[in-house]
C-alpha positions, 0 to 999 in steps of 0.5 A: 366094093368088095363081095363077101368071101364064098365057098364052093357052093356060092355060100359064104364062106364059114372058115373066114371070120369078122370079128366084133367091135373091141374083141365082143363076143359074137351075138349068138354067142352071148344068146347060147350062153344065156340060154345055158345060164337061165336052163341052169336057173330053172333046173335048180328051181324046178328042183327046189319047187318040186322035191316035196311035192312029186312022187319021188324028190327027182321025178320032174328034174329028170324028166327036165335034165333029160328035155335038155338032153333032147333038146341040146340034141336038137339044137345041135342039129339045127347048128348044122343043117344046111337052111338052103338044103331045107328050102328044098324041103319046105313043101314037106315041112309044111305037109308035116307040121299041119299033119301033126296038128290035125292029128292032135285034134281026133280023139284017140289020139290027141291027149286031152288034159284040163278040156284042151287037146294040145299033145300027142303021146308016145309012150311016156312021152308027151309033144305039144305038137304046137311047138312044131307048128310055130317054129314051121310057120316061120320057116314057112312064111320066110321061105315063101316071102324070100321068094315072092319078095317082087310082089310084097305090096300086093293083095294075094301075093304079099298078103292073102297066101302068106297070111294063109301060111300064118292062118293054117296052123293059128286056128288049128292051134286055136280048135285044140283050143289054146288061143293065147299059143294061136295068138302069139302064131298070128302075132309073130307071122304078122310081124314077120310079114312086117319086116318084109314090107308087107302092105301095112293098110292089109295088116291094119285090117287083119290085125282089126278082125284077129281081134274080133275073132279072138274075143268072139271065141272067148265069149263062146268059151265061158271058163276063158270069159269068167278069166278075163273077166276076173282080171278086168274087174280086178285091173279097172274095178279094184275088185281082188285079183284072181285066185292064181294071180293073188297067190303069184304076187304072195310069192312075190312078197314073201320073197322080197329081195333076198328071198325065203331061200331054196326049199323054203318056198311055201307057194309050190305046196298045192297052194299057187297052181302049175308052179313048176309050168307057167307060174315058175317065175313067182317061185323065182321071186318067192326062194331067191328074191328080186335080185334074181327076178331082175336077173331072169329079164336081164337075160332075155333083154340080152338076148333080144339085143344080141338077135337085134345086132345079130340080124345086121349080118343077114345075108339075104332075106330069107335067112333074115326073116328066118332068125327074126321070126325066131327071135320073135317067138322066144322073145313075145313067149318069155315077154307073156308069162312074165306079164301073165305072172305079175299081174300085167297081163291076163292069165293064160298058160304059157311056158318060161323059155328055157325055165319052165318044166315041159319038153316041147317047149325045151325043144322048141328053144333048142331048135332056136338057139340053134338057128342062132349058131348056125347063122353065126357059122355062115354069115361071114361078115356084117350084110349092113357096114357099120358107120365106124367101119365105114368112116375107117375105109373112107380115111385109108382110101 
């Protein structure tokens, strides 16, 4: 049995490289490049569907091209951080994500748009501070799930503290109030705690009182209720969708499969609501048609598969939960707004990845994106052999 090549400091080693099957390129690599291709796509859209309709024809693509500046800034980080070096830091992490979203709820200081109280605001700039919350839970959860991987199929310590981890930023995102970022928080901690082994029995009942709670709170909150209500009545009564939804699937049918053309769209003109945010996609459909729809989830179906295979060359637990709870957030985040947009789902605000206007969330990706890098850097070679390369060993020896 060979051990994996390692550095200096017990890591493995990032100067020796295992090269995928029949010259394919590295996993991650295909993820940057259509995380490149899809920011492409949404500038020039964000662009098209904003010209007519901003202060000047360049407000929001600058803004956009500078939260990609930022966020290539970000992801370049992330590419290099040492993870173990962060290990050591994970207390602080924690104290300064759940910091944040308590701040983000006193007013004063949180920015209170449409009556949810989601961004803290420095100067023109704007952070969604639940962004960092997702993305600190996972790191958090992984760390903590690593270190107690002894006592995964016991209540308090394979269940209660780790869905503690998950709870603290779920339900504080859920006071500002956002339920549909709390829910894809518990969704994705749920499922990381399930790829660790977690007490499926403890995740059955938890999943059982999420959903209780959640649909307690949209009973309380009667402008979410008449939402879901308004889809309900259009899904199993045949009652017309609603006003968004309907101009979303008008988009749609005007673009058909070629599309009107860049510019030519007519829903961004104050007729369907947050185009250029979460309904960016139904302009996609509208100006380029369904070749180009078809493209977008061509890209994020890639990139899930690219994670998946990407995952095999885990070294250790802690850096697979790590990119898994990653790859969980982008994915469910991308799978959402496209179900919320065509009608699938119900509506609920929630960014394109890599193609809706906003800079937390193009920050957020970044950050992903870099984690991808920076595990293809050190993980030399594959965790789990493949059957092929197996096979191969067996007839040389």
């Amino acid at each position: 049995m060979t051990s994996h090549p390692t550095s200096t400091s017990g890591q493995p080693s990032s100067e020796i490289r295992f090269p995928s099957p029949h010259g394919a390129p590295a996993p991650a690599t295909v993820i940057v490049l259509c995380a490149i291709a899809l920011t492409i796509l949404g500038l020039t859209v964000l662009f098209s569907a904003t010209a007519t309709v901003a202060r000047t024809p360049f407000f929001y693509l600058t803004k956009q091209l500078a939260g990609a500046g930022l966020a290539l800034a970000a992801g370049f980080v992330a590419s290099r951080v040492d993870l173990e070096w962060a290990r050591g830091h994970v207390k602080l992490i924690a104290a300064c994500a759940l910091v944040l979203l308590v701040l983000v709820l006193v007013p004063g200081l949180g920015i209170s748009v449409n009556g949810s109280r989601r961004w803290l605001g420095l100067g023109p700039v704007r952070l969604q501070v639940s962004e960092v919350g997702k993305i600190a839970m996972v790191f958090c959860l992984a760390h903590y799930l690593a270190v107690n991987q002894a006592f995964i199929g016991r209540f308090k310590r394979g269940f209660l503290i780790p869905m503690g981890i998950v709870l603290c930023p779920g339900l504080l995102v859920a006071l500002e109030p956002d339920l549909g970022t709390a829910a894809l928080i518990m969704a994705a901690g749920g499922l990381v705690l399930f790829l660790a082994g977690a007490c499926w029995r403890y995740l059955l009942a938890a999943l059982v009182a999420g959903a209780g709670a959640f649909s307690l709170m949209v009973w309380l909150m009667p402008n979410r209720l008449g939402r879901l209500a308004g889809y309900v009545n259009y899904v199993f009564h045949g009652a017309p969708p609603p006003y968004q939804l309907r101009q979303s699937f008008a988009a749609f049918a005007v673009g058909g499969v070629g599309g009107a053309g860049l510019g030519q769209g007519r829903q961004q003109q104050h007729y369907l609501p947050e185009a250029h945010t979460d309904f960016i996609f139904s302009v996609v459909g509208e100006e380029l048609g369904l070749w180009f729809t078809i493209g977008v989830v061509a890209l994020f179906t890639i990139m899930f598969i690219a994670g998946i295979a990407h995952l095999r060359r885990a070294p250790n637990l802690f850096q697979f939960l790590l990119v898994g709870g990653a790859l969980l957030l982008l994915s469910m985040q991308a799978v959402i707004n496209l179900g919320v947009v065509t009608g699938v789902l119900p509506t609920k605000g929630m960014s394109l990845p890599f193609v809706s206007a906003g800079l937390s969330n193009l920050l957020l990706m970044g950050v992903i994106v870099g984690i991808f890098v920076n595990t293809q850097r050190a993980w030399s070679r594959p965790a789990i052999p493949s059957r092929r390369r197996t096979m191969r060993e067996v007839v040389q020896t």
